[in-house]
C-alpha positions in Angstrom: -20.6 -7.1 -38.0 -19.4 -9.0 -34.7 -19.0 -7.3 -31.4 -15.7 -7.7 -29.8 -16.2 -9.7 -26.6 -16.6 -7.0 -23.4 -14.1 -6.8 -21.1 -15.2 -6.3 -16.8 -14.4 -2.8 -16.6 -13.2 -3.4 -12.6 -12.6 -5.7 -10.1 -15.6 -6.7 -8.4 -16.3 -5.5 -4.8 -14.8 -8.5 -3.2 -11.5 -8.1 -4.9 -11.6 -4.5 -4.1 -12.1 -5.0 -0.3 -9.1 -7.4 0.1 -6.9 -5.7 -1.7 -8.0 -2.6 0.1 -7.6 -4.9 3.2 -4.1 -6.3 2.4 -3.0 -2.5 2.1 -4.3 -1.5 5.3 -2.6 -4.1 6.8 0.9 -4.1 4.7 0.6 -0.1 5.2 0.0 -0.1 9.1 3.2 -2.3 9.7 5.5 -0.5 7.5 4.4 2.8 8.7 5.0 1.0 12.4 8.6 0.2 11.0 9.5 3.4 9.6 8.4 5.3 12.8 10.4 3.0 15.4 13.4 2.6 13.2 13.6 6.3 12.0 13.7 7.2 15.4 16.9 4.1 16.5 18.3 6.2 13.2 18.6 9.6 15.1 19.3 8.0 18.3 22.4 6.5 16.3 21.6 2.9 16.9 20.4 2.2 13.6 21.0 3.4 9.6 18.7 5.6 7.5 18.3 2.6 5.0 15.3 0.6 6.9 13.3 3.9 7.3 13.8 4.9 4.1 12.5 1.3 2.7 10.0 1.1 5.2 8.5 4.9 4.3 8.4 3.6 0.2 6.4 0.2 1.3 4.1 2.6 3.3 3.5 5.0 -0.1 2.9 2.5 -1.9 0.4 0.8 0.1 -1.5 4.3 0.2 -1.4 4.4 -3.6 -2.9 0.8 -3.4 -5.5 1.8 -0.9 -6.7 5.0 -2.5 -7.2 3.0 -5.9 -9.1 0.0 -4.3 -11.5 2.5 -2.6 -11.2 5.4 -4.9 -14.3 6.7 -6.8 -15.9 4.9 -9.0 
């Protein structure tokens, strides 16, 4: 009886720590953007749809984060 070929259970560390990386960085400058443009939005300069964006880019990148340097 043949074995079915293995498959690499995770990324190795390398992979993890850019991608880990790449969110830091994504996640730092959206949070940046939805802090400064949240606030032109309740000074009236500026929309709610920008924040709003920029807030879902930051969640995401957290979700990104947590699973490249989660528990293993």
């Amino acid at each position: 009886m043949s074995t079915p070929a293995r498959r690499p259970s995770r990324l190795p560390r390398r992979q993890r720590e850019q991608r880990a990386y790449m969110a830091t960085m994504v996640g730092g400058a959206a949070a940046l953007v939805t802090v400064v443009t949240a606030i032109l939005a309740i000074a009236g300069i500026l929309g709610w749809t920008l924040p709003i964006i920029a807030a879902i880019v930051t969640a995401v990148a957290w979700f990104v984060f947590r699973g490249a340097v989660g528990r293993r």
